[in-house]
FIDO-701086 format. One record per residue: residue in one letter; x, z, y of N, C-alpha, C, CB in turn. Coordinates in steps of 0.001 Angstrom, whole numbers, padded with zeros to 6 digits, always signed. Glycine has a CB too. Example, Ala and Ser with C-alpha at 12.3 -4.5 7.8 and 13.67 -1.06 7.14 Angstrom:
A+013190+007800-005690+012300+007800-004500+013200+007800-003300+011308+009046-004473 S+012850+007080-002250+013670+007140-001060+012900+007870+000030+014084+005725-000598 
This chain:
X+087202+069540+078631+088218+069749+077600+088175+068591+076614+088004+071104+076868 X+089266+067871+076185+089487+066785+075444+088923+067574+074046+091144+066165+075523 X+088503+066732+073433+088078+066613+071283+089481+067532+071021+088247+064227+070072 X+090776+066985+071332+091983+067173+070925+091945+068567+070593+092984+066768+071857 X+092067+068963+072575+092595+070073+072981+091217+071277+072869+093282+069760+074533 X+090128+071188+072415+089182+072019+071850+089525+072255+070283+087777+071388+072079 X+089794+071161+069281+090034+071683+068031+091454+072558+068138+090074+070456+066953 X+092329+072368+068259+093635+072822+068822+093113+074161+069184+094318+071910+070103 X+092346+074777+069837+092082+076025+070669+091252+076640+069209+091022+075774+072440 X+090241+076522+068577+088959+076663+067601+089954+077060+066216+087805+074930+067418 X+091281+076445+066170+092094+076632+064889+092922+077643+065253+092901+075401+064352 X+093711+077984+066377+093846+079080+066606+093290+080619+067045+094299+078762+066976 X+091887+080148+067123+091034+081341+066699+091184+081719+065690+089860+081276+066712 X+090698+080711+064721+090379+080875+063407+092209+081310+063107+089514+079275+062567 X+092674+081448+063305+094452+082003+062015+094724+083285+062825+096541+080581+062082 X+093981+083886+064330+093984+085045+064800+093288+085655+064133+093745+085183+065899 X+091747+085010+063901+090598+086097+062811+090901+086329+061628+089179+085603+062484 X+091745+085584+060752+092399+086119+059445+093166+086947+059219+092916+085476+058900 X+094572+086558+060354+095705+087846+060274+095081+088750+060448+096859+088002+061200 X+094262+089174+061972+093834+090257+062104+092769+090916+061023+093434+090165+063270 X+092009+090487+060310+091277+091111+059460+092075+091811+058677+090493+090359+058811 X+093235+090897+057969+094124+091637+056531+093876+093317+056730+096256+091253+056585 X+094344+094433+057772+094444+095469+057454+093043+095702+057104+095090+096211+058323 X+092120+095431+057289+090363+095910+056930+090904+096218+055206+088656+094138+057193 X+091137+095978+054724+091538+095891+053195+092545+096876+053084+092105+094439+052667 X+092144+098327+053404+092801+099393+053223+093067+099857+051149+091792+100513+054253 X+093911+100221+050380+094095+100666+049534+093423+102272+049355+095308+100402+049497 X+093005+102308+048175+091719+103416+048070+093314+104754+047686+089958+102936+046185 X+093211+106161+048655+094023+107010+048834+093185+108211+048587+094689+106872+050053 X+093650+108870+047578+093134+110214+047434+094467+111571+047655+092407+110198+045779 X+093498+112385+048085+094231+113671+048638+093965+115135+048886+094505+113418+049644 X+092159+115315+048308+091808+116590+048980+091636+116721+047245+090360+116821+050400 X+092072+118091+047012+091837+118641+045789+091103+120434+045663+093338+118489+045151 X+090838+120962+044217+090097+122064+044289+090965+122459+042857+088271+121894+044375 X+090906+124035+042910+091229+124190+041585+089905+124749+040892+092498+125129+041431 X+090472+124077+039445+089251+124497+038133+089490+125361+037643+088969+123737+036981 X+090606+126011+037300+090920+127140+036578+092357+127568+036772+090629+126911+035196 X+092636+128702+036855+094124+129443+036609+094495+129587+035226+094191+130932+037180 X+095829+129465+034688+096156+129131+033496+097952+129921+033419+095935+127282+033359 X+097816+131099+034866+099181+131123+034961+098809+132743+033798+100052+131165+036936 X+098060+133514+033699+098702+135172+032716+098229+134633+031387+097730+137175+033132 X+099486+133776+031015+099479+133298+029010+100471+134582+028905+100468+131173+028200 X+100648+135003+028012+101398+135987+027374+102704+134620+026974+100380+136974+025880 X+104049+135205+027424+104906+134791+026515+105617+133208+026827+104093+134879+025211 X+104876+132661+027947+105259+131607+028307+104791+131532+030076+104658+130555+027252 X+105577+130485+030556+105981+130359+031940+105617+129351+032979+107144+130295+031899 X+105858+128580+031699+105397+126561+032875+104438+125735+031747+107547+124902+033245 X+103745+125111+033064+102736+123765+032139+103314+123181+032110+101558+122987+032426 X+103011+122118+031238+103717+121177+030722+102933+119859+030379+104334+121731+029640 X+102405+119544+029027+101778+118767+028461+100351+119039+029321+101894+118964+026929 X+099311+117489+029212+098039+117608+030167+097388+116575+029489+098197+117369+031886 X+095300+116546+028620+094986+115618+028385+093630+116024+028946+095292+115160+027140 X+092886+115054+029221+091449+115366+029582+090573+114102+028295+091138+114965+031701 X+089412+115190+027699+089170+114999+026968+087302+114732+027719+089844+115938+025976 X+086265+114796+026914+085269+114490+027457+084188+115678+028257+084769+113794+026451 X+084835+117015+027159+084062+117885+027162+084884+118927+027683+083441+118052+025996 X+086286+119062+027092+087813+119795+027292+088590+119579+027594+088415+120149+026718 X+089465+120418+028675+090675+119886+029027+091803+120708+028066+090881+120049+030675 X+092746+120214+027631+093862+120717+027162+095382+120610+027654+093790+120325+026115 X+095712+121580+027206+097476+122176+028448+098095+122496+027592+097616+123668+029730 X+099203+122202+027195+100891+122792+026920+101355+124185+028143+102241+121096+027314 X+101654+125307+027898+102671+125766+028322+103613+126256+027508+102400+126477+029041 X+104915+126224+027877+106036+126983+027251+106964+128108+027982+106905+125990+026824 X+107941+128585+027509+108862+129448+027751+109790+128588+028823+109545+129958+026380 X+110809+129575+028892+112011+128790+029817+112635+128258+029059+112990+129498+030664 X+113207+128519+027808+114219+128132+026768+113390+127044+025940+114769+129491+025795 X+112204+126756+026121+111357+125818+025280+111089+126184+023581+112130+124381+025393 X+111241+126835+023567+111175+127667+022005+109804+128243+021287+112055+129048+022147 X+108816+128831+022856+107797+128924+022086+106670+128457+022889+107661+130214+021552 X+105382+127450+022476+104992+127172+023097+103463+127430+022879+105538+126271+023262 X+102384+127176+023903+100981+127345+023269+100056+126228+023801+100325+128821+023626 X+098692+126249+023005+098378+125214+023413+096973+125632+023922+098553+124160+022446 X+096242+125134+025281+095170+126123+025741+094088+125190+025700+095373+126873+027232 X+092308+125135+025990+091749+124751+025566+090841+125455+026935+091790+124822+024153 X+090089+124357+027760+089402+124641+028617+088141+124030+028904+090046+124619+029403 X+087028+124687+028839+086153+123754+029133+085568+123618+030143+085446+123713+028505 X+085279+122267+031042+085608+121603+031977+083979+122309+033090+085860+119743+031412 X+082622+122443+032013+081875+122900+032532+081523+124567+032858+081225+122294+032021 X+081954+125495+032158+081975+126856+031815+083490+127211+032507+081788+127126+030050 X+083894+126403+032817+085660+126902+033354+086333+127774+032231+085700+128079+034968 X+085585+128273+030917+086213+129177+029698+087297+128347+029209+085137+129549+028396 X+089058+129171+029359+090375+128721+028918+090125+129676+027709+091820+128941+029987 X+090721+128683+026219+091176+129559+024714+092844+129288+025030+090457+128657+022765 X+093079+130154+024333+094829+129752+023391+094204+129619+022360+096329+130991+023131 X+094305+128861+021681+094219+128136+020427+095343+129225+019454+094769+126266+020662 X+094542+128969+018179+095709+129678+016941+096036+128557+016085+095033+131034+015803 X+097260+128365+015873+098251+127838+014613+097679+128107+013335+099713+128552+014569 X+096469+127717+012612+095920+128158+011292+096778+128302+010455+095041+127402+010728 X+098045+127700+010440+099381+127819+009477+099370+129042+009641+100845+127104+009794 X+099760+129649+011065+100871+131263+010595+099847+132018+011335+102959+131573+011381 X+099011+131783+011826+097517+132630+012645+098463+133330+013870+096427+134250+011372 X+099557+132385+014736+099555+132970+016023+099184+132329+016847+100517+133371+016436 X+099173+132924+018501+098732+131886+019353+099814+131492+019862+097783+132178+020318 X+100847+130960+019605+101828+129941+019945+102733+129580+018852+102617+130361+021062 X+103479+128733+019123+104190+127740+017858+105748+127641+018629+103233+125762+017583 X+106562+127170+017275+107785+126708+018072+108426+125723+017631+108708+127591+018234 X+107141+124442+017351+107490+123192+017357+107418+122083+018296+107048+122890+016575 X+106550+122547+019406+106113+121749+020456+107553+121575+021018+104933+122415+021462 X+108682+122279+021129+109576+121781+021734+109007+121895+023835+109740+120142+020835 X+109731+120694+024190+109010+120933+025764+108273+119836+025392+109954+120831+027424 X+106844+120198+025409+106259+119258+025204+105188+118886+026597+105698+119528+023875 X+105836+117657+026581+105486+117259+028048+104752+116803+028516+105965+116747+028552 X+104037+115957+027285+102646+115553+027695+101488+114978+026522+102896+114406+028755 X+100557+114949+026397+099454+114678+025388+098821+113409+025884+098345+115902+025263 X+098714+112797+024430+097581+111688+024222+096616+111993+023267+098114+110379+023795 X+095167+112513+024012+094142+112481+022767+093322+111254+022035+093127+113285+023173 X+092795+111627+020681+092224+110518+020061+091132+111292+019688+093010+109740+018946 X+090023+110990+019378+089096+111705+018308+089250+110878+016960+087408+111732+018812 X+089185+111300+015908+089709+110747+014812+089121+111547+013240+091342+110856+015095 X+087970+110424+013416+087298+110948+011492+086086+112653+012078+089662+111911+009784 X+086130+112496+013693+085304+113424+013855+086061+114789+014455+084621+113573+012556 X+087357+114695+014548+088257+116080+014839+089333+115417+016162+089367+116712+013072 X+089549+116639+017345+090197+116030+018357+091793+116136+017556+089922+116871+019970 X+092476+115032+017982+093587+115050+017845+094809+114847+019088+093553+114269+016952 X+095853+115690+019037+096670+115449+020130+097783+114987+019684+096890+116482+020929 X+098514+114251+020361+099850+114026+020113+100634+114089+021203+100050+112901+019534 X+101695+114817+020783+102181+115610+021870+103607+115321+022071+101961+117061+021639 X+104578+114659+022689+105828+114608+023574+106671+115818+023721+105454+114252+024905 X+107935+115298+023184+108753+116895+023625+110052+116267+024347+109349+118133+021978 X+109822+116246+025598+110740+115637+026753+112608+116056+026360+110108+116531+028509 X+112513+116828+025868+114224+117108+025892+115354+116155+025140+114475+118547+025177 X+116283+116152+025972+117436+114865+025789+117613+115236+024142+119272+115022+026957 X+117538+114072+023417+118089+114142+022194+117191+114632+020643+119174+115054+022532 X+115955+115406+021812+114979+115391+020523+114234+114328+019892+114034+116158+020731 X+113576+112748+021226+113280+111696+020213+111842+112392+019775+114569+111497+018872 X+110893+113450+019814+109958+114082+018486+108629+113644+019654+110237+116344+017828 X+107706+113167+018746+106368+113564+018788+105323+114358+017707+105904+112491+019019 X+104659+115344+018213+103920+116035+017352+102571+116152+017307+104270+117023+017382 X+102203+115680+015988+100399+115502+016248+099828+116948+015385+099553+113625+015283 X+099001+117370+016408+098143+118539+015913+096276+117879+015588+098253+119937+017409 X+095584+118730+014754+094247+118290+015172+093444+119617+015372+093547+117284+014060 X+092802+119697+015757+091682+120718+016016+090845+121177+014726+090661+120082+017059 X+091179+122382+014292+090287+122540+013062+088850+123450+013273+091230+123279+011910 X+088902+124138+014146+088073+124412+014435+087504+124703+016216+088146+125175+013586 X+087160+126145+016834+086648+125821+017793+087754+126620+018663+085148+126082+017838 X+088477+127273+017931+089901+128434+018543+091249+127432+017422+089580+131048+017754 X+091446+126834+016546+092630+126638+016048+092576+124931+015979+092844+127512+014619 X+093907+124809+015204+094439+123548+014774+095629+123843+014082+094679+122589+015869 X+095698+122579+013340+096829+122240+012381+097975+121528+012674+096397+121598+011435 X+098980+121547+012319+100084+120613+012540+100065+119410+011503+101441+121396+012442 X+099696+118283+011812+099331+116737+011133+101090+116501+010669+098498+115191+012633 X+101651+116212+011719+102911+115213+010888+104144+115517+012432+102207+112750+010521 X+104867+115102+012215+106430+115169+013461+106650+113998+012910+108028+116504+013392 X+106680+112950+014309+107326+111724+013919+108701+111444+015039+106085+110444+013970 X+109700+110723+014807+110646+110637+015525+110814+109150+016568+111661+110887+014558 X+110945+108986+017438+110840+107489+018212+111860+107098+018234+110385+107312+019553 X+111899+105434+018130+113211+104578+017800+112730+103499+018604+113608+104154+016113 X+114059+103244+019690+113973+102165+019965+115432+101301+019542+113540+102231+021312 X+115309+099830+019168+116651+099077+018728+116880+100201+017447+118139+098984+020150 X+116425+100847+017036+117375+101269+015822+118101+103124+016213+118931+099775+015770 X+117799+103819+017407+118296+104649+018167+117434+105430+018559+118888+104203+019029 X+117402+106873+018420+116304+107440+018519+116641+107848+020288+116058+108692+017245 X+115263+107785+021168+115034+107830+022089+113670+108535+022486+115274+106797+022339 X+114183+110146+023578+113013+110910+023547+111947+110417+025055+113587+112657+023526 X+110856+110596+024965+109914+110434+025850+109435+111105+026971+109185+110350+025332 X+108859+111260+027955+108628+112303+028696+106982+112088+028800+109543+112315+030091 X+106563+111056+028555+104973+110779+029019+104392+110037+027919+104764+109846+030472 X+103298+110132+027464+102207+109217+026411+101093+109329+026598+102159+109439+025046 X+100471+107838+026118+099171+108017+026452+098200+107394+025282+098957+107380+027846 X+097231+107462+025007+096709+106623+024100+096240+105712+024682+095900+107062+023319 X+096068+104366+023643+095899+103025+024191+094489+102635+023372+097331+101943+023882 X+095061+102729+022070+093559+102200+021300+093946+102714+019771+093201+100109+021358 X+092947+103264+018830+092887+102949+018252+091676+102138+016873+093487+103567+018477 X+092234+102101+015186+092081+101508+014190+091545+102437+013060+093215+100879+013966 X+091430+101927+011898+091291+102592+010632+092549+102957+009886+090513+101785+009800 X+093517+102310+010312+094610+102208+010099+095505+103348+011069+094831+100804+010232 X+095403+103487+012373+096356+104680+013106+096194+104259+014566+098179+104705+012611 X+097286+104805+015211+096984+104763+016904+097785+104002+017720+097110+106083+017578 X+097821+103379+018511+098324+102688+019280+098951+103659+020461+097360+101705+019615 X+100131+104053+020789+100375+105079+022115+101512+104128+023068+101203+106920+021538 X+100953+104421+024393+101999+104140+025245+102974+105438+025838+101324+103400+026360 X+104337+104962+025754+105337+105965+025978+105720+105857+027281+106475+105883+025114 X+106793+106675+027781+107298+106698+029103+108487+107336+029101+106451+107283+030026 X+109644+106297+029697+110920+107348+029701+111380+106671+031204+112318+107194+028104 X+111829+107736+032140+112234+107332+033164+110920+106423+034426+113419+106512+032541 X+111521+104800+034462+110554+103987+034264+110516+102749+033779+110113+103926+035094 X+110417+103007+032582+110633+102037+031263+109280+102772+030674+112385+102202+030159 X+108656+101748+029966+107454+102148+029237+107223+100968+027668+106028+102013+030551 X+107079+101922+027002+107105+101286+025459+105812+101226+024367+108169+102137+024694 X+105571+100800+023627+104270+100870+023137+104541+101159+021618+103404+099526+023449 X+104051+102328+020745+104634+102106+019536+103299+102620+018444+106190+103012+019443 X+103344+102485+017120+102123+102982+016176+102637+104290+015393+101645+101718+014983 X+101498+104931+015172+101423+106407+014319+100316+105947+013094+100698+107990+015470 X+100365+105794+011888+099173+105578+010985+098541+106857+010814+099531+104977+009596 X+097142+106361+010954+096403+107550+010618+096740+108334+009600+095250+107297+010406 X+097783+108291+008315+097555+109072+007309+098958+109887+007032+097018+108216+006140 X+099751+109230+008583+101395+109741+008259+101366+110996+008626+102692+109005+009088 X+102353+111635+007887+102611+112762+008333+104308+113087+008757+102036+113604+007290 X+104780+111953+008987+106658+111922+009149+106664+110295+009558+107867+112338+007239 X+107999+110201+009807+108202+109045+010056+108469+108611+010903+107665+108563+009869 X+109116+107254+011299+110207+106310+012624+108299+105990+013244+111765+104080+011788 X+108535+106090+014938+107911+105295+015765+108692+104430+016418+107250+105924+016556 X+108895+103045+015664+109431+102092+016349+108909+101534+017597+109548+101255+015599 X+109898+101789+018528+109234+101342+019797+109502+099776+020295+109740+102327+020925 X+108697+099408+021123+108810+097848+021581+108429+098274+023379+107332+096512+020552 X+109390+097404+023616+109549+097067+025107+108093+096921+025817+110414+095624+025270 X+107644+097703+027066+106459+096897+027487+106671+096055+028814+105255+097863+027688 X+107182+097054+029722+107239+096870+030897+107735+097727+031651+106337+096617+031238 X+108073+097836+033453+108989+099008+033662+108098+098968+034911+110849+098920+033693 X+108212+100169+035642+107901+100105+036873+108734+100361+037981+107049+100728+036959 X+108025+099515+039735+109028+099369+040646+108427+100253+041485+109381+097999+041174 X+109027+102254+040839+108773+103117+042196+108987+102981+043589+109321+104057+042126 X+110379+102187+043943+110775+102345+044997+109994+101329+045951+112134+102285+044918 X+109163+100395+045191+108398+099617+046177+106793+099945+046262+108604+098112+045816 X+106703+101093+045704+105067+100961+045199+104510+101780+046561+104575+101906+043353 X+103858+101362+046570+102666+102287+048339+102051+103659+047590+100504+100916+049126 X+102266+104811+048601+101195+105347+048593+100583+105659+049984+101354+106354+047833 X+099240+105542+049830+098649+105428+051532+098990+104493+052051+099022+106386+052563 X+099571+103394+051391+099299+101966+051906+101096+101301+052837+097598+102202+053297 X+102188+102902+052320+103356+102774+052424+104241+103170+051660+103574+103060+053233 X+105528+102793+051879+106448+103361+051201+106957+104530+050990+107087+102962+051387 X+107586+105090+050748+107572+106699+050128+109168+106663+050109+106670+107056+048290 X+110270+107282+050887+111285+107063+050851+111531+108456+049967+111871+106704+052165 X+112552+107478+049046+113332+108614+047708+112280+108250+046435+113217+110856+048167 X+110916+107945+046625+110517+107781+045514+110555+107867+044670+110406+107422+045323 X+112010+107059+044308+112556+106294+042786+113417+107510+042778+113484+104440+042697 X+113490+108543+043247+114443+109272+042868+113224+110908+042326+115775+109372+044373 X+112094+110992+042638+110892+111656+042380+111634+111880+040663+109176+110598+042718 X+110699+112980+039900+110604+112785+038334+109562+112674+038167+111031+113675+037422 X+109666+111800+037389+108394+111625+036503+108018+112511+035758+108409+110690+035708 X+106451+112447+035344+106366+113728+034378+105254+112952+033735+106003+115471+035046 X+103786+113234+033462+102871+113028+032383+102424+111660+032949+101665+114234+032141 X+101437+110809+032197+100848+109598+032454+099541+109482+031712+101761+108521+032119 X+098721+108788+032035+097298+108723+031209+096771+107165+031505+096014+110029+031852 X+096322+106980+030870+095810+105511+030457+094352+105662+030213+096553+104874+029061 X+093176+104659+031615+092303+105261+031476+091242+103734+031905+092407+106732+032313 X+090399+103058+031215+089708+102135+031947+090407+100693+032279+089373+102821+033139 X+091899+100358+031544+092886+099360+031990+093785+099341+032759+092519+098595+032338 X+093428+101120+033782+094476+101752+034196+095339+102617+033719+094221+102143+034898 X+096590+102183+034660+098009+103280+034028+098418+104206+035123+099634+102347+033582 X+097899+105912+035131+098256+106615+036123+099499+107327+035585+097156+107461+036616 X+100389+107779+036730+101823+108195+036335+102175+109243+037723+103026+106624+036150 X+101983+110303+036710+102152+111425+037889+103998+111578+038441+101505+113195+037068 X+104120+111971+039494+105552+112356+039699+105863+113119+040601+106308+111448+039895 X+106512+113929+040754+107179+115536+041537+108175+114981+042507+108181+116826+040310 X+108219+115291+043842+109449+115511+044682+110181+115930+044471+109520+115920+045480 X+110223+116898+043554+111639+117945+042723+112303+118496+044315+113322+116608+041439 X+113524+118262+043812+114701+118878+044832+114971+118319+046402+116119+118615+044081 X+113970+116592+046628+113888+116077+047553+112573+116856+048113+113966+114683+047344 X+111587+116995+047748+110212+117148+048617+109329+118281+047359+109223+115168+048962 X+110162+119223+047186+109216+119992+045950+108210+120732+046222+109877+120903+045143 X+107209+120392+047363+105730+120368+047867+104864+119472+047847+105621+120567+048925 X+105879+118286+047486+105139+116433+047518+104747+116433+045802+106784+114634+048041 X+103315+116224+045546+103360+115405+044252+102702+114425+044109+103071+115970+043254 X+102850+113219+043496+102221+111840+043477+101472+111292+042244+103253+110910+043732 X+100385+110719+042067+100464+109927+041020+100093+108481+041632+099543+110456+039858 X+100980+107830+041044+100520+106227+041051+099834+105422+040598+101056+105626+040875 X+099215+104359+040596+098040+103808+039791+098517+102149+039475+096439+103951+040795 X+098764+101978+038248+099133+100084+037828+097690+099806+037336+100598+099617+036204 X+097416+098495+037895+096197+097963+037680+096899+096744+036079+095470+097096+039508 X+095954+096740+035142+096210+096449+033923+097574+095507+033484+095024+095890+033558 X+098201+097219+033331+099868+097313+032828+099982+096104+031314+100316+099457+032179 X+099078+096468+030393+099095+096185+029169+098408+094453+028891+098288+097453+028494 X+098165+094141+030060+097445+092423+029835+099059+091480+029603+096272+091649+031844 X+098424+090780+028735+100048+089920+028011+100821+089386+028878+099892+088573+027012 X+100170+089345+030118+101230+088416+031327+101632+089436+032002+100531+087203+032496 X+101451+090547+031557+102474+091739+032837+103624+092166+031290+101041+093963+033856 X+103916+091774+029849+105027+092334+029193+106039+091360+029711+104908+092457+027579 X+106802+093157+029515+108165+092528+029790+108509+092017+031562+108186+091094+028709 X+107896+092385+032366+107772+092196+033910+108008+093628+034195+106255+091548+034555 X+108376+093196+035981+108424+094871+037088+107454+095091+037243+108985+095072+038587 X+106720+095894+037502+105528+096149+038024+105006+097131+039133+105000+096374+037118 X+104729+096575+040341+104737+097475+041377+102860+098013+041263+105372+096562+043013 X+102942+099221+041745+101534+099874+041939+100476+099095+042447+101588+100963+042817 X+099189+099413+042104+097931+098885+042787+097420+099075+043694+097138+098943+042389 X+098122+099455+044858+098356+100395+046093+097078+101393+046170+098503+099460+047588 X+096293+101590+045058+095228+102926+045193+096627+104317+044645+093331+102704+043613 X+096604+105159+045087+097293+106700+044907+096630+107670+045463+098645+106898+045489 X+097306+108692+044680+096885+110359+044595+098122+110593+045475+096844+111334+042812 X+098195+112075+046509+099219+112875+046821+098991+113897+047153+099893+112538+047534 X+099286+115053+046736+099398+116197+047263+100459+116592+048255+099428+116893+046345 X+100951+116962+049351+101963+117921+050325+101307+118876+050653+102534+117385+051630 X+101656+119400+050298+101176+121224+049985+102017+121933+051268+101940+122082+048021 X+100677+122836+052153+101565+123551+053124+101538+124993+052782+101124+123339+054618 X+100608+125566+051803+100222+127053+050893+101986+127155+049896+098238+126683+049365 X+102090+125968+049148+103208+126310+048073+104476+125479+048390+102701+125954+046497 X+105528+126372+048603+106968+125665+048783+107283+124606+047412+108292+127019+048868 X+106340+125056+045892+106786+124043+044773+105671+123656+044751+107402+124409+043392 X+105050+122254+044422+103802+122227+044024+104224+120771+043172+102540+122281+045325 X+104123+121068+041879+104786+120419+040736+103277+119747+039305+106071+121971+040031 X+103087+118784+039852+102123+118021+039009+102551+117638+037654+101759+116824+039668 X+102025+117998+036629+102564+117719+035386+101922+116701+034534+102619+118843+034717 X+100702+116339+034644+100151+116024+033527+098615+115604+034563+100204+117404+032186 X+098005+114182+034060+096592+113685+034324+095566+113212+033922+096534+113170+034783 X+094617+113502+033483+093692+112881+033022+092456+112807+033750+093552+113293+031959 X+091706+111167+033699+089897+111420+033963+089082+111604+033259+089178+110596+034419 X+088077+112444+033257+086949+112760+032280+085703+112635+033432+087123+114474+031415 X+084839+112035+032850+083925+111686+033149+083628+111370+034984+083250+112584+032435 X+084888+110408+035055+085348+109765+036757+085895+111040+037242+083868+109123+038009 X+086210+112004+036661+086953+113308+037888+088346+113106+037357+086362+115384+037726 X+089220+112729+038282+090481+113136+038125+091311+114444+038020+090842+112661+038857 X+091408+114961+036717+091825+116301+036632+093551+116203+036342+090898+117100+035368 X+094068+117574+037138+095614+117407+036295+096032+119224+036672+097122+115785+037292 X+097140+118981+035726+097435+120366+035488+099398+120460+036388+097280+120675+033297 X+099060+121796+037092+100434+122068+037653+101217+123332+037865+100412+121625+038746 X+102591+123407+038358+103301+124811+038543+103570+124843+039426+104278+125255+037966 X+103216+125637+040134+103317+125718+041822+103844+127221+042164+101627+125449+042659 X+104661+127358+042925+105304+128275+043557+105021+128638+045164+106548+127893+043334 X+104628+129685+045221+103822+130198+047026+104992+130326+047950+102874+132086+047142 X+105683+130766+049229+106789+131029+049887+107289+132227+049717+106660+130832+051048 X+106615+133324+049544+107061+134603+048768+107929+134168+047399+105630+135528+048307 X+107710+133283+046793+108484+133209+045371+107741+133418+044096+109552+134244+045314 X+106673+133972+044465+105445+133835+043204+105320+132723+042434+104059+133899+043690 X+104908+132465+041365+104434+131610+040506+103145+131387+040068+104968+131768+039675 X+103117+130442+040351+101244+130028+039109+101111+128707+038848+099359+130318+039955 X+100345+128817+037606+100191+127785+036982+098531+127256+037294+100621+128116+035509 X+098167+126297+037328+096420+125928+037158+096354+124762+036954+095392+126147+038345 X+094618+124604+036665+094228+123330+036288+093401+122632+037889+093113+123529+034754 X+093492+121547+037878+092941+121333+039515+092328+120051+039130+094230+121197+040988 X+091413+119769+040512+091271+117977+040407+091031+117770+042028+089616+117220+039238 X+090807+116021+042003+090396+115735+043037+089015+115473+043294+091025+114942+043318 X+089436+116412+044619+087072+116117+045759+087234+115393+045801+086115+116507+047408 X+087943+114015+046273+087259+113003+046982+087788+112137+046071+087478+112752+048534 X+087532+111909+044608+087708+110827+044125+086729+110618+042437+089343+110774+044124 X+085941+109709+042789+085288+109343+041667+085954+107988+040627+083892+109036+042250 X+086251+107821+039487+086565+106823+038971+085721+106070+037705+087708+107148+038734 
């Protein structure tokens, strides 16, 4: 064999052993889950809603059908023990300011948990921060309204980002457009001017290492911000309302992804549920690497329930 016609042969090894390796580099896919607790016999209300995982506690929104009255529950993650929390204002266990409140960003703040809470409905624009006053109640802090350009614009997802001595940094979510805006620690009212961050590209993002036809047509629902990651849960609804997803952006918030598309980090969550004809993911958080999230799921009989769940096979 000629010098020539041996390198010639040795280089096309070598560009067979590369292509072929690429699939070895599978995207990390989670899928087997357990539930932590049932959360469906609240007195007085119907669907989860809002979802934060905290270090020690998980906390849940449910409301009514009409969104009018809502409560806020309190679970702890090791004892599986769910509270309804009381309103120290009027000493009930539900309120009817949460609106639909769709999803929570916690802070700890001066020593007391604080939530701030999203009320998804067209035209309300409201976020509402409660804090924890004791080990069954909390207070209502402040109702602030979100503005973007000058126009109030309501949210469906938030998350906390960071905060100051000064107040909190939250990332928002409408659709898939995502905004970043401040709450001062000492307000109790007031414009959250929002600023542009970035948007995301459902219809191209992998889960299991493919595409997901209808995707972009999924709803979105809660999001959590955790480690430089941005997870963003979303429902099949009326296309696949047994399918639920969350997606994972690898660091949304670094200065060279504002203002860009941003397709997923091809690691994802999915549930297809063959037990529940609805199986409707609302809300996610990790506490201490367990991915926990809260959902409303419907059996084939037509039953309802609500619970808190996570995933077996995923440590973060």
């Amino acid at each position: 064999m000629s010098k020539t016609k041996f390198f010639r042969t040795m280089a096309m090894i070598l560009c067979i052993t590369i292509f072929t390796a690429v699939p070895c580099y599978a995207a990390a896919y989670y899928s087997k889950t357990a539930r932590l607790v049932d959360i469906t016999k609240v007195p007085g209300v119907s669907t989860a809603q809002g979802f934060a995982a905290g270090t020690t506690y998980l906390y849940s929104v449910k409301t009514n059908s009409a969104d009018t009255k809502a409560v806020i529950l309190k679970t702890n993650i090791s004892s599986k023990k769910t509270v309804q929390l009381i309103d120290e204002d009027t000493g009930l266990a539900y309120n009817n300011y949460l609106g639909h409140g769709n999803d929570i960003a916690l802070f700890g703040i001066n020593g007391s948990t604080n939530l701030y809470i999203v009320d998804r409905r067209s035209g309300s624009a409201k976020v509402t921060r409660v804090k924890m006053t004791g080990s069954t109640t909390y207070k209502r802090i402040g109702t602030y309204t979100t503005k973007f350009n000058g126009s109030n614009l309501s949210m469906s997802g938030v998350a906390g980002v960071s905060k100051s001595d000064s107040g909190v940094e939250l990332l928002f979510m409408r659709d898939e457009t995502f905004y970043r805006g401040f709450i001062g620690v000492n307000a109790t009212s007031g414009n959250v001017n929002l600023t542009k961050a970035f948007t995301m590209d459902r219809k191209n993002t992998l889960v299991n290492g493919k595409k997901v036809a209808n995707l972009d047509r999924y709803i979105t629902q809660g999001i959590a911000y955790y480690n430089g990651k941005l997870y963003v849960t979303a429902h099949g609804a009326t296309i696949q309302p047994n399918v639920s997803a969350i997606l994972v952006f690898d660091s949304p918030l670094a200065a060279n992804n504002q203002g860009k598309i941003l397709q997923g980090s091809g690691t994802s969550f999915r549930i297809t549920s063959s037990s529940y004809s609805v199986y409707e993911i609302e809300g996610c958080g990790i506490s201490n690497g367990t991915m926990y999230f809260n959902c409303n799921r419907k059996d084939p009989a037509g039953v309802r329930n609500q619970a808190i769940c996570y995933f077996t096979d995923f440590s973060g």
